[in-house]
Structure formats: structure tokens, C-alpha cells
N, CA, C and O atoms as a GROMACS GRO file, in nm:
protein
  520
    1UNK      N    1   9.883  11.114   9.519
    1UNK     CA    2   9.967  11.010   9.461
    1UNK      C    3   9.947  11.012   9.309
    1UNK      O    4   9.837  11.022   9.254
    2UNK      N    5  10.062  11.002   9.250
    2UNK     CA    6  10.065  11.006   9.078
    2UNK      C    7  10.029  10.860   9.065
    2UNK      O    8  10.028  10.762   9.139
    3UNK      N    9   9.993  10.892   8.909
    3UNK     CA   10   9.963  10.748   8.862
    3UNK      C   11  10.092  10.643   8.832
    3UNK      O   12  10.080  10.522   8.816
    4UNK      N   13  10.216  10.720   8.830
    4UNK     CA   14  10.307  10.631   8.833
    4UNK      C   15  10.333  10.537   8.940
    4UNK      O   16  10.354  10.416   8.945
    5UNK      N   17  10.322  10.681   9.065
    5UNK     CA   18  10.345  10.561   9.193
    5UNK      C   19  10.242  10.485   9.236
    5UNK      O   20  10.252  10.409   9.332
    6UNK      N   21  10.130  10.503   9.164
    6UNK     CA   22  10.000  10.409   9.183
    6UNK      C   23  10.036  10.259   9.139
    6UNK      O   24  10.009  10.154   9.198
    7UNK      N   25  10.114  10.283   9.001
    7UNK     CA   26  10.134  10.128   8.905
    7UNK      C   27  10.235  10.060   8.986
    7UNK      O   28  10.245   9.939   9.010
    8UNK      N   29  10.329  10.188   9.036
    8UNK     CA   30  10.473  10.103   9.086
    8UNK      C   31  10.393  10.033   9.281
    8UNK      O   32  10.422   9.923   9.329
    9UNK      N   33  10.329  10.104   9.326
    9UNK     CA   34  10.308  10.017   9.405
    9UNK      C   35  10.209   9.890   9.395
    9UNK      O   36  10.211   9.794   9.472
   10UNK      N   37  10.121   9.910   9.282
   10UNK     CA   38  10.066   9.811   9.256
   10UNK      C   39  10.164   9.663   9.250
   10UNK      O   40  10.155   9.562   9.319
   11UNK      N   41  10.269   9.700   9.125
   11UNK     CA   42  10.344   9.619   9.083
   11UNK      C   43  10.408   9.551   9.199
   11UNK      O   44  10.402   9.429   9.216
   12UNK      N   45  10.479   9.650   9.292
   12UNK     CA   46  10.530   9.542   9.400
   12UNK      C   47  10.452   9.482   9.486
   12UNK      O   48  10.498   9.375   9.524
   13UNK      N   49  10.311   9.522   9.546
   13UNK     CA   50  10.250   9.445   9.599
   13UNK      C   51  10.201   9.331   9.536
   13UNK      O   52  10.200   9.243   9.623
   14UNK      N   53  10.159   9.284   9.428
   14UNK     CA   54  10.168   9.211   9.298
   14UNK      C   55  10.295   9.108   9.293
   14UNK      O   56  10.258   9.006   9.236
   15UNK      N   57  10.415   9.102   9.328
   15UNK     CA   58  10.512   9.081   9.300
   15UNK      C   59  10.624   9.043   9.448
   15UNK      O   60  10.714   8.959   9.447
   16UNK      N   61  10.589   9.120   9.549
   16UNK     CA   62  10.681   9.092   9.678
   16UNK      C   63  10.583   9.055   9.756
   16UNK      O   64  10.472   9.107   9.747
   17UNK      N   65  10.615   8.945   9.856
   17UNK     CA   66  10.534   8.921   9.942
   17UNK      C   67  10.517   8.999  10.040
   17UNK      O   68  10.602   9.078  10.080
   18UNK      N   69  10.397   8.982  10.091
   18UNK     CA   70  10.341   9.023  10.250
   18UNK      C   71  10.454   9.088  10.376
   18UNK      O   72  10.570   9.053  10.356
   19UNK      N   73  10.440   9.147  10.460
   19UNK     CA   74  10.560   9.234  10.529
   19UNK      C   75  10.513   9.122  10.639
   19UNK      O   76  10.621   9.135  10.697
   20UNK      N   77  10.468   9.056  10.693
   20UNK     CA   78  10.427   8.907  10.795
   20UNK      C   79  10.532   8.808  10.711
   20UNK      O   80  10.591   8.727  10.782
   21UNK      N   81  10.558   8.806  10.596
   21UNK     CA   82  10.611   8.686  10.486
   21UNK      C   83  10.777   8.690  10.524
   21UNK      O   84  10.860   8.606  10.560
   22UNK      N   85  10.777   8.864  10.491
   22UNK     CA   86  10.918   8.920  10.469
   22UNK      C   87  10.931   8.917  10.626
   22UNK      O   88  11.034   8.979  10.654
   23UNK      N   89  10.883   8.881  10.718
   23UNK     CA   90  10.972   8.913  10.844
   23UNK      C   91  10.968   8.770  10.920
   23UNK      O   92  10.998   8.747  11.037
   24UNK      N   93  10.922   8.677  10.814
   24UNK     CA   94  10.990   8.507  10.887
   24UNK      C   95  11.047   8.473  10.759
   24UNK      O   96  11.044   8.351  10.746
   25UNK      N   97  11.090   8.522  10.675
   25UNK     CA   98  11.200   8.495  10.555
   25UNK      C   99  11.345   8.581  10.637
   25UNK      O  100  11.458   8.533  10.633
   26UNK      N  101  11.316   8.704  10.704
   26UNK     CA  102  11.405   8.760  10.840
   26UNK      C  103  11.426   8.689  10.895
   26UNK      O  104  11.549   8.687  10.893
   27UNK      N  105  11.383   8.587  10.976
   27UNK     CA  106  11.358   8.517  11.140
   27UNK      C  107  11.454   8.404  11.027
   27UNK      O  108  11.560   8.384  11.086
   28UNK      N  109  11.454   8.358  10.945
   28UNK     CA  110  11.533   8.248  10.906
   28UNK      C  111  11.650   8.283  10.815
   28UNK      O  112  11.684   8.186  10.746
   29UNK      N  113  11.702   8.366  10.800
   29UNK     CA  114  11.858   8.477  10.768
   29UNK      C  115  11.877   8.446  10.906
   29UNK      O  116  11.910   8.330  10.927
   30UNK      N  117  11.862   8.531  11.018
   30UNK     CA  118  11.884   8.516  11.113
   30UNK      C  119  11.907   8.419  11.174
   30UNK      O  120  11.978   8.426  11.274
   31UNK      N  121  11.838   8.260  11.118
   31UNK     CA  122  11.875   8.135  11.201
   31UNK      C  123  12.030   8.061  11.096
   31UNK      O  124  12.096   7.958  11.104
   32UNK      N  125  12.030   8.173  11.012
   32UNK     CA  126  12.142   8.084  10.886
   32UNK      C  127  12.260   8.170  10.976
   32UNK      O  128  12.363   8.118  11.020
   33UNK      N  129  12.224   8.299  10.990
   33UNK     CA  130  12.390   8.353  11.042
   33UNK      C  131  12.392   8.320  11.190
   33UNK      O  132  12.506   8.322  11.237
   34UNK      N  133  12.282   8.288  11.285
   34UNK     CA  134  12.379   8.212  11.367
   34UNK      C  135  12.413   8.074  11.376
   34UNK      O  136  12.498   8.043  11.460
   35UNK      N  137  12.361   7.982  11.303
   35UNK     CA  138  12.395   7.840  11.291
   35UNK      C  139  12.492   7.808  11.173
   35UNK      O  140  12.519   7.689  11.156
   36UNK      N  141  12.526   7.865  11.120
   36UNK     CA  142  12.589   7.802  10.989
   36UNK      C  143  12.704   7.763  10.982
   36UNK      O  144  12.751   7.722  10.876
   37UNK      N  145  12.771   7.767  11.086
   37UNK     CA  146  12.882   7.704  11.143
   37UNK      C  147  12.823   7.529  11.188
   37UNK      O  148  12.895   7.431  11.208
   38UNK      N  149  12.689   7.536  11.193
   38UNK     CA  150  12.653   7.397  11.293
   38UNK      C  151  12.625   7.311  11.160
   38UNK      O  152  12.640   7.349  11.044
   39UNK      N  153  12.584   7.198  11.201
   39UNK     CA  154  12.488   7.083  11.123
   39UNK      C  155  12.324   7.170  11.102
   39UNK      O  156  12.224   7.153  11.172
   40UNK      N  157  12.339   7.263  10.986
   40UNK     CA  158  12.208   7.327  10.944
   40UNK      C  159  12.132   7.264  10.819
   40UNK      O  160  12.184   7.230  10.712
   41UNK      N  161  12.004   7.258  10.853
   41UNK     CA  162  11.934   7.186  10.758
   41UNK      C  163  11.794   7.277  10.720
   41UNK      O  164  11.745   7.356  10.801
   42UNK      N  165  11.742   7.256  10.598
   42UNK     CA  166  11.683   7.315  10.556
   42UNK      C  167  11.466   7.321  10.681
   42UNK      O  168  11.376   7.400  10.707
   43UNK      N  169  11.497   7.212  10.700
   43UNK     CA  170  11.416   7.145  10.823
   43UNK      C  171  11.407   7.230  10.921
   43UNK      O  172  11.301   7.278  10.959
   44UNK      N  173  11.546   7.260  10.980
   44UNK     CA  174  11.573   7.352  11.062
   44UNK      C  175  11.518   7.487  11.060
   44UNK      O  176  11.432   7.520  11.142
   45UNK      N  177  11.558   7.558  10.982
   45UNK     CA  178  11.550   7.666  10.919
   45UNK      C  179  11.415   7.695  10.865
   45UNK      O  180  11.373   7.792  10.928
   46UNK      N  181  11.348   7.665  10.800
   46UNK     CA  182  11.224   7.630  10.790
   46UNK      C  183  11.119   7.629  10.928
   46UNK      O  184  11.033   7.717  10.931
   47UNK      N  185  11.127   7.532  11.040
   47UNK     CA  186  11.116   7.569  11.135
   47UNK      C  187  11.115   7.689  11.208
   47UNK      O  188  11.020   7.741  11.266
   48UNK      N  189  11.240   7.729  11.199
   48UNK     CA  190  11.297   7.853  11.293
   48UNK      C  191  11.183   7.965  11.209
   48UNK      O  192  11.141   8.052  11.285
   49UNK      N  193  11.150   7.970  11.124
   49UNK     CA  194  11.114   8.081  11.009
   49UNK      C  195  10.926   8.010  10.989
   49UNK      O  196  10.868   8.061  10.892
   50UNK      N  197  10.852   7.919  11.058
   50UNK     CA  198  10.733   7.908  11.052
   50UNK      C  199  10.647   7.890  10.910
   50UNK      O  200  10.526   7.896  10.889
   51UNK      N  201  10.777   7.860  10.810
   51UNK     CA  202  10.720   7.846  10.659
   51UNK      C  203  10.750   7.711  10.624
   51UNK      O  204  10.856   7.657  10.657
   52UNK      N  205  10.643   7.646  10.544
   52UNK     CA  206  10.666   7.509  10.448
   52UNK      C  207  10.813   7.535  10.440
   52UNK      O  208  10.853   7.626  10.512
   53UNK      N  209  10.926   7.453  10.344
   53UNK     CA  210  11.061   7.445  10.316
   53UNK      C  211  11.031   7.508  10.150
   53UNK      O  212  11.110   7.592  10.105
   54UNK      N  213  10.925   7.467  10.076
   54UNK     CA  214  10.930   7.519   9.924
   54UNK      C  215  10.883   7.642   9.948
   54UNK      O  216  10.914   7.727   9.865
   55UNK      N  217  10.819   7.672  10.032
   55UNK     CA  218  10.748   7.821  10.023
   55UNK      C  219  10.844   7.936  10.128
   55UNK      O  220  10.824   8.058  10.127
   56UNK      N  221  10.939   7.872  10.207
   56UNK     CA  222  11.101   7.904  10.230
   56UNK      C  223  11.149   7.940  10.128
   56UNK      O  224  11.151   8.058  10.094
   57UNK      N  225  11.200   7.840  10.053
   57UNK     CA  226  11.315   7.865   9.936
   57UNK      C  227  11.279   8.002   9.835
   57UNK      O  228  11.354   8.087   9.787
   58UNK      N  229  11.086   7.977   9.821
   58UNK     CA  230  11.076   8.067   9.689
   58UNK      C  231  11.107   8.188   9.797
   58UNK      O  232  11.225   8.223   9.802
   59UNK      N  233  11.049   8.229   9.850
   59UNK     CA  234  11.054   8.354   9.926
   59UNK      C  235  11.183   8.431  10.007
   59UNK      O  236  11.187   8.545  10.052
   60UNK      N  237  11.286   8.327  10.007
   60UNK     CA  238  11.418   8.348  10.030
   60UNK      C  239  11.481   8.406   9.904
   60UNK      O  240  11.550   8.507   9.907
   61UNK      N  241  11.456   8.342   9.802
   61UNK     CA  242  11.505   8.375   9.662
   61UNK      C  243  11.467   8.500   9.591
   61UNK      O  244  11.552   8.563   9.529
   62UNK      N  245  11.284   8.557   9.600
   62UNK     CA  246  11.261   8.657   9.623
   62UNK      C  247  11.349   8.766   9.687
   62UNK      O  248  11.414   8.846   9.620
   63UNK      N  249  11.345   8.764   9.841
   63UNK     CA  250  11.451   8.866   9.889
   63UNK      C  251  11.556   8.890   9.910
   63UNK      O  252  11.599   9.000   9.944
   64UNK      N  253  11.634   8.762   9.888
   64UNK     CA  254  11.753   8.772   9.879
   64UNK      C  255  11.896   8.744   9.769
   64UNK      O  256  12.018   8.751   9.784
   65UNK      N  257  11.811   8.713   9.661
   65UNK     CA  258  11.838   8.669   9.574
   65UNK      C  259  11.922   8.557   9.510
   65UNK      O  260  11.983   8.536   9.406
   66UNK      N  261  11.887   8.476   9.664
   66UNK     CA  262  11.969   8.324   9.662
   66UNK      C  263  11.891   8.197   9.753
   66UNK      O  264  11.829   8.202   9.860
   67UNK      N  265  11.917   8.113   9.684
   67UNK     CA  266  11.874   8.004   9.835
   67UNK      C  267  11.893   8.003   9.938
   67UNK      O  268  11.946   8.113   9.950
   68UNK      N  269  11.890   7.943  10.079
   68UNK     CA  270  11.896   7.964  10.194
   68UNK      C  271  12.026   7.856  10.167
   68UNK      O  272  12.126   7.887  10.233
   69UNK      N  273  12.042   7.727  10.075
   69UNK     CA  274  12.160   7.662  10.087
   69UNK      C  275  12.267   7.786  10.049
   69UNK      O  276  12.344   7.836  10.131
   70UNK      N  277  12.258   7.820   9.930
   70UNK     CA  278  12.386   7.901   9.832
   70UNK      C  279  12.406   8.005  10.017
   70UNK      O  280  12.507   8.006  10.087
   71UNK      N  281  12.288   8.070  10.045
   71UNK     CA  282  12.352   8.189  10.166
   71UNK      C  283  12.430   8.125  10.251
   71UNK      O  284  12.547   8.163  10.252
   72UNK      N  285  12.396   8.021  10.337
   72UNK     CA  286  12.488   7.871  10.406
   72UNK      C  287  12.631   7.871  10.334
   72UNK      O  288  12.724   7.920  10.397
   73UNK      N  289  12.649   7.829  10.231
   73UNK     CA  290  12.752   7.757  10.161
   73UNK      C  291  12.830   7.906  10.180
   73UNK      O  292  12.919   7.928  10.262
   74UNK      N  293  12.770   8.004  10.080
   74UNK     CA  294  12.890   8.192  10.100
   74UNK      C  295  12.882   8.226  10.197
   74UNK      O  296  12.891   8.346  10.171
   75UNK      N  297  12.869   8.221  10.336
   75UNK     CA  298  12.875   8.235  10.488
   75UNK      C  299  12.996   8.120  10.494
   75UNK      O  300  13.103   8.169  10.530
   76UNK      N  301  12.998   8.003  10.470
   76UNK     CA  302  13.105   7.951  10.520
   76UNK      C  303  13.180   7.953  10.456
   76UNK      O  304  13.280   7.922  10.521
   77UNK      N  305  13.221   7.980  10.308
   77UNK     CA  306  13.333   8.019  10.204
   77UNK      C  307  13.368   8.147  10.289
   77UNK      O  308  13.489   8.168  10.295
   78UNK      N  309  13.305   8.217  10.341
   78UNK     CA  310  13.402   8.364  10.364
   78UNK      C  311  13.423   8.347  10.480
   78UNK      O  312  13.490   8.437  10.532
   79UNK      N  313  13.376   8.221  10.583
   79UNK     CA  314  13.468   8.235  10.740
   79UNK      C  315  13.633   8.117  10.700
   79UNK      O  316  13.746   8.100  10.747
   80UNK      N  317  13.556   8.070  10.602
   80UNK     CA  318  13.693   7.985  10.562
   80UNK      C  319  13.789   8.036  10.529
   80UNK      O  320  13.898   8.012  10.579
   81UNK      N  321  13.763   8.141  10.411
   81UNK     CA  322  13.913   8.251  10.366
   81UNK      C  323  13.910   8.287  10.508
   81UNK      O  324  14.002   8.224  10.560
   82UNK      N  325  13.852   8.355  10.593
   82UNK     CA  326  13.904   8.402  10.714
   82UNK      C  327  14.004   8.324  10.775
   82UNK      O  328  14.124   8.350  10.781
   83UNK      N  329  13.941   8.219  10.821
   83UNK     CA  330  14.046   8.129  10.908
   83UNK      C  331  14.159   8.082  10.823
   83UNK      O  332  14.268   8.077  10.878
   84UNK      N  333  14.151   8.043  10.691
   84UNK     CA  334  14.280   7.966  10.606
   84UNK      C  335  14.372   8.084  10.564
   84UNK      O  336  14.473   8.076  10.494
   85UNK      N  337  14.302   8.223  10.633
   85UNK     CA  338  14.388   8.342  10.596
   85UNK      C  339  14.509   8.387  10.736
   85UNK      O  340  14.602   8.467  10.744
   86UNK      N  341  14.443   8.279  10.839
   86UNK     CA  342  14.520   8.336  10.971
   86UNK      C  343  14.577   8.199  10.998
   86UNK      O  344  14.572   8.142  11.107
   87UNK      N  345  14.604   8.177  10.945
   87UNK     CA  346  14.664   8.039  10.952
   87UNK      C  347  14.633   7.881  10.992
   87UNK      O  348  14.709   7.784  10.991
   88UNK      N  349  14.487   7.890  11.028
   88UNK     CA  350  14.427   7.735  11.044
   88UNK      C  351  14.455   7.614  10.977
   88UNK      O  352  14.439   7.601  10.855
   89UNK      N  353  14.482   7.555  11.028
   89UNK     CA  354  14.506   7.432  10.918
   89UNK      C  355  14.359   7.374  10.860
   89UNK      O  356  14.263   7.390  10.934
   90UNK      N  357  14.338   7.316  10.748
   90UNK     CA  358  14.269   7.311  10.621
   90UNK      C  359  14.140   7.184  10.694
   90UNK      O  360  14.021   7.186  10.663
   91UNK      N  361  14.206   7.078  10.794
   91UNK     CA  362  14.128   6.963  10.869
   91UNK      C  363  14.067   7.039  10.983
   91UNK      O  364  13.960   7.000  11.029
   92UNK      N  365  14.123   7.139  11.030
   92UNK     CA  366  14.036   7.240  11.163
   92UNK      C  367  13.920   7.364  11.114
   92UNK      O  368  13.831   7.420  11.178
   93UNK      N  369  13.956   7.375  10.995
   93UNK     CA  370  13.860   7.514  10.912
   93UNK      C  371  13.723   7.366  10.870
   93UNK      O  372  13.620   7.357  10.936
   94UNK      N  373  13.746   7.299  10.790
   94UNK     CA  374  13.687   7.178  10.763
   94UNK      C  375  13.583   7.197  10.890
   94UNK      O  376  13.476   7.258  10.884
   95UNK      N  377  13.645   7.124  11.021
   95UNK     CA  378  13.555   7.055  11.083
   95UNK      C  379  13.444   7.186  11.182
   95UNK      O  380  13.333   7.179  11.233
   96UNK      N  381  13.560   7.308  11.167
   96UNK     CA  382  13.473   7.446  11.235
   96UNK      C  383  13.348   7.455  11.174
   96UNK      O  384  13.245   7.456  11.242
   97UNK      N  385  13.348   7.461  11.028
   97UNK     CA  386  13.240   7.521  10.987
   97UNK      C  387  13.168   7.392  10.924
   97UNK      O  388  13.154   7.379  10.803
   98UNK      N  389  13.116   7.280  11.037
   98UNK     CA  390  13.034   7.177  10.978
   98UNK      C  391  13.022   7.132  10.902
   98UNK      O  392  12.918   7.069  10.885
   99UNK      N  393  13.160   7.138  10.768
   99UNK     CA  394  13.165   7.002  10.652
   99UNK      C  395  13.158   6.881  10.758
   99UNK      O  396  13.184   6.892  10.877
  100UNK      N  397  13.103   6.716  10.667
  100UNK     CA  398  13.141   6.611  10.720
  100UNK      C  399  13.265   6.553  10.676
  100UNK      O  400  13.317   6.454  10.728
  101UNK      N  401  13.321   6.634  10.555
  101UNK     CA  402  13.417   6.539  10.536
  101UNK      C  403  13.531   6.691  10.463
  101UNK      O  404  13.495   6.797  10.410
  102UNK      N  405  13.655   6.642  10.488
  102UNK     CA  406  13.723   6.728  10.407
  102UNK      C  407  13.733   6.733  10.292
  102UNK      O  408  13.741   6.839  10.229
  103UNK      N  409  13.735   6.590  10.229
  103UNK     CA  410  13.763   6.606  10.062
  103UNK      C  411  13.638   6.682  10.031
  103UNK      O  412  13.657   6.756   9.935
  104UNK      N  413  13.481   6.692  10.093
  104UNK     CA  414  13.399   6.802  10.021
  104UNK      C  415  13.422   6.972  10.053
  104UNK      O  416  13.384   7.062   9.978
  105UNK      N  417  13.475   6.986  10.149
  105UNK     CA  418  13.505   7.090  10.203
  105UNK      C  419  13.601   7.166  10.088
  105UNK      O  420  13.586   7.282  10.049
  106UNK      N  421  13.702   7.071  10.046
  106UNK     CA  422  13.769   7.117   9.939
  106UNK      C  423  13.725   7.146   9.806
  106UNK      O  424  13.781   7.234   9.741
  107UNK      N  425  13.627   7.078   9.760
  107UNK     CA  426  13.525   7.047   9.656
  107UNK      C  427  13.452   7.224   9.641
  107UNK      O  428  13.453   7.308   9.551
  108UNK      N  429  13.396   7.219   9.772
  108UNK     CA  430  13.319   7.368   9.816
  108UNK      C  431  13.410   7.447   9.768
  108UNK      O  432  13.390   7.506   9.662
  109UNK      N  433  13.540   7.464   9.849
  109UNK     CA  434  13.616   7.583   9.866
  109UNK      C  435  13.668   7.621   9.700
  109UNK      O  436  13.666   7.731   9.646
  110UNK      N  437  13.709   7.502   9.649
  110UNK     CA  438  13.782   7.487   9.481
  110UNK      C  439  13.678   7.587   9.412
  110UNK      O  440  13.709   7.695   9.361
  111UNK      N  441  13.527   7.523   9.421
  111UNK     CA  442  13.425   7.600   9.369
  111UNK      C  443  13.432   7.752   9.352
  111UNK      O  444  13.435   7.820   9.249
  112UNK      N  445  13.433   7.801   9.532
  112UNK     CA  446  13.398   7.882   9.578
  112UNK      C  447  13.515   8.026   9.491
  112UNK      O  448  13.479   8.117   9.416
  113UNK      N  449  13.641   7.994   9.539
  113UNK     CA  450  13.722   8.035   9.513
  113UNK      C  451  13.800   8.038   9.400
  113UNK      O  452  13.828   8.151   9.359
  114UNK      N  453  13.839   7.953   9.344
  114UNK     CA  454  13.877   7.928   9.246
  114UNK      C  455  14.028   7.854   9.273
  114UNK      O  456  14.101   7.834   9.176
  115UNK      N  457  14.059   7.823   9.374
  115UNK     CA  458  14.156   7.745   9.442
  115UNK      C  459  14.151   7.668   9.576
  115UNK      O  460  14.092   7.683   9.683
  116UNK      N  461  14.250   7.570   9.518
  116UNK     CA  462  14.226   7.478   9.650
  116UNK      C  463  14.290   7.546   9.779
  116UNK      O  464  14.381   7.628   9.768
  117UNK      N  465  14.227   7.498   9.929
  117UNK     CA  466  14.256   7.554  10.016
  117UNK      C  467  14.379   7.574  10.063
  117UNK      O  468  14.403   7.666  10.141
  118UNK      N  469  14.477   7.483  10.020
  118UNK     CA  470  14.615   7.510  10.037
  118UNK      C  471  14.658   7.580   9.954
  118UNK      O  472  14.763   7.635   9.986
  119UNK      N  473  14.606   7.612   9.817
  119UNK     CA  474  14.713   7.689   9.721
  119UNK      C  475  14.646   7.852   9.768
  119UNK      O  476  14.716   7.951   9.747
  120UNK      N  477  14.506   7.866   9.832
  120UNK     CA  478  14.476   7.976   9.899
  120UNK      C  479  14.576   8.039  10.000
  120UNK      O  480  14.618   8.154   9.996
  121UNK      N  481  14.608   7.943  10.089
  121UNK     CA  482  14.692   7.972  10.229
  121UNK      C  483  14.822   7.990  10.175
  121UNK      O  484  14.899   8.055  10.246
  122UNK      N  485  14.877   7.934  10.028
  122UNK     CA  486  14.985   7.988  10.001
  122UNK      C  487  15.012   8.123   9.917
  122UNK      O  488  15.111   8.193   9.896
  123UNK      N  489  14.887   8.124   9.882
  123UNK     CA  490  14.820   8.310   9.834
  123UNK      C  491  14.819   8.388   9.915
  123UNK      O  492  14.888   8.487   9.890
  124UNK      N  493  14.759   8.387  10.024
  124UNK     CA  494  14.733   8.444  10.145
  124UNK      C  495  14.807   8.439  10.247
  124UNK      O  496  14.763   8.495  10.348
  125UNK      N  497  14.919   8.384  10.255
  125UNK     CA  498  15.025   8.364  10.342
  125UNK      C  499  15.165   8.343  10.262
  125UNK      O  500  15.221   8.234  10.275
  126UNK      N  501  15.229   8.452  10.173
  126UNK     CA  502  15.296   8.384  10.096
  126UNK      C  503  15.465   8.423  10.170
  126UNK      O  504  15.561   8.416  10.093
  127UNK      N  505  15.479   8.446  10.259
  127UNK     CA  506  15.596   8.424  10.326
  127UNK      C  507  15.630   8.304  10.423
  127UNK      O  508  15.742   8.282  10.469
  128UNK      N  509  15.516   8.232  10.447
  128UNK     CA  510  15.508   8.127  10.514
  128UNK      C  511  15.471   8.003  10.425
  128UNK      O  512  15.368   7.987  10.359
  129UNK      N  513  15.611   7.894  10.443
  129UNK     CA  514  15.542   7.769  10.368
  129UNK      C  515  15.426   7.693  10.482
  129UNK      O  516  15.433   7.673  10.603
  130UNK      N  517  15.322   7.665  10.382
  130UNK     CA  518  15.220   7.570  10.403
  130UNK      C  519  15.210   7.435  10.369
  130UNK      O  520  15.108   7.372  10.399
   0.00000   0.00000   0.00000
């Protein structure tokens, strides 16, 4: 082994957590893509994944380079273009993917996208009025 790859593995062991760390920061990806349609909470998830919730977040952010909320929130921005792309109406995409309320759902999506969910469906569906 060169001394380069001596420093460079130093550095990441130094720097990335434990492969026990990285595989319940796994176990809770895994509880975001199949629940994130549901009422998911950080509690939850945390749980599912056997880590404190702050020592979750840092270590989520580490490997994935986002929060476990932001991964939640872009999981349901992209089943939303899905469904507001096949024609769902805007109160059924809402209540699929576990907003409580629509006016935030819209709030999200405005964010997300850069348009509101109807002026999307009239982007994305532009032979059909919405």
C-alpha cells in the first residue's frame, strides 16, 4: 500500500462512519422509501434505524447528503409530479402522499417545483383543461 492510499484511507475512516453506522443509516432509507407515503416521523424512523434522532440526522446527512425530512419531502414531490402528471386531481395526490392539509401540500409542491399544482397539470397535460 502507497502512502497515498495510506492518508486517503486514513482520511475516510477519520471522516465516514463505522460500516455497523452506515448500515442502520440503510435500515432507515429503507423505512423512508417504504413509508413516505404514510404519517412518517422522525421518531419513527429513528426507531426503525436503532439511532438517537440527532445522531440519525448527522449521519443521514453524511451519506446522503440530505436530511431524512428533505429525502421524505423529494420522494413525495416526485410521486406527486407522477400522479398530477396522469391526471389525479390535486385533493387525491394531497391526501395519497400524507399531507394534512392541501393548502401545505401546495406550499411543498410551489417550493418544490416552481409551480403550483394546477399550473403543473396544465404543463403536463396541456391538451386537457384542468
Amino acid at each position: 500500500m502507497t502512502y497515498y492510499n495510506s492518508q486517503v484511507l486514513k482520511i475516510r475512516d477519520s471522516y465516514l462512519p463505522k460500516q455497523y453506522l452506515i448500515d442502520r443509516v440503510v435500515k432507515a432509507k429503507q423505512a423512508i422509501d417504504k413509508h413516505y407515503c404514510s404519517e412518517i416521523d422522525l421518531n419513527f424512523i429513528s426507531r426503525e434505524a436503532f439511532l438517537s434522532k440527532f445522531h440519525l440526522i448527522r449521519l443521514f446527512k453524511i451519506c446522503y447528503g440530505q436530511t431524512p425530512y428533505q429525502q421524505i419531502t423529494e420522494k413525495r414531490m416526485a410521486k406527486a409530479e407522477t400522479l398530477l402528471s396522469n391526471g389525479a386531481g390535486i385533493s387525491e395526490t394531497c391526501h395519497a402522499l400524507g399531507f394534512e392539509s392541501q393548502p401545505s401540500f401546495c406550499i411543498y409542491f410551489k417550493k418544490h417545483s416552481g409551480l403550483t399544482p394546477t399550473g403543473f397539470q396544465k404543463k403536463a397535460i396541456p391538451d386537457k383543461l384542468v
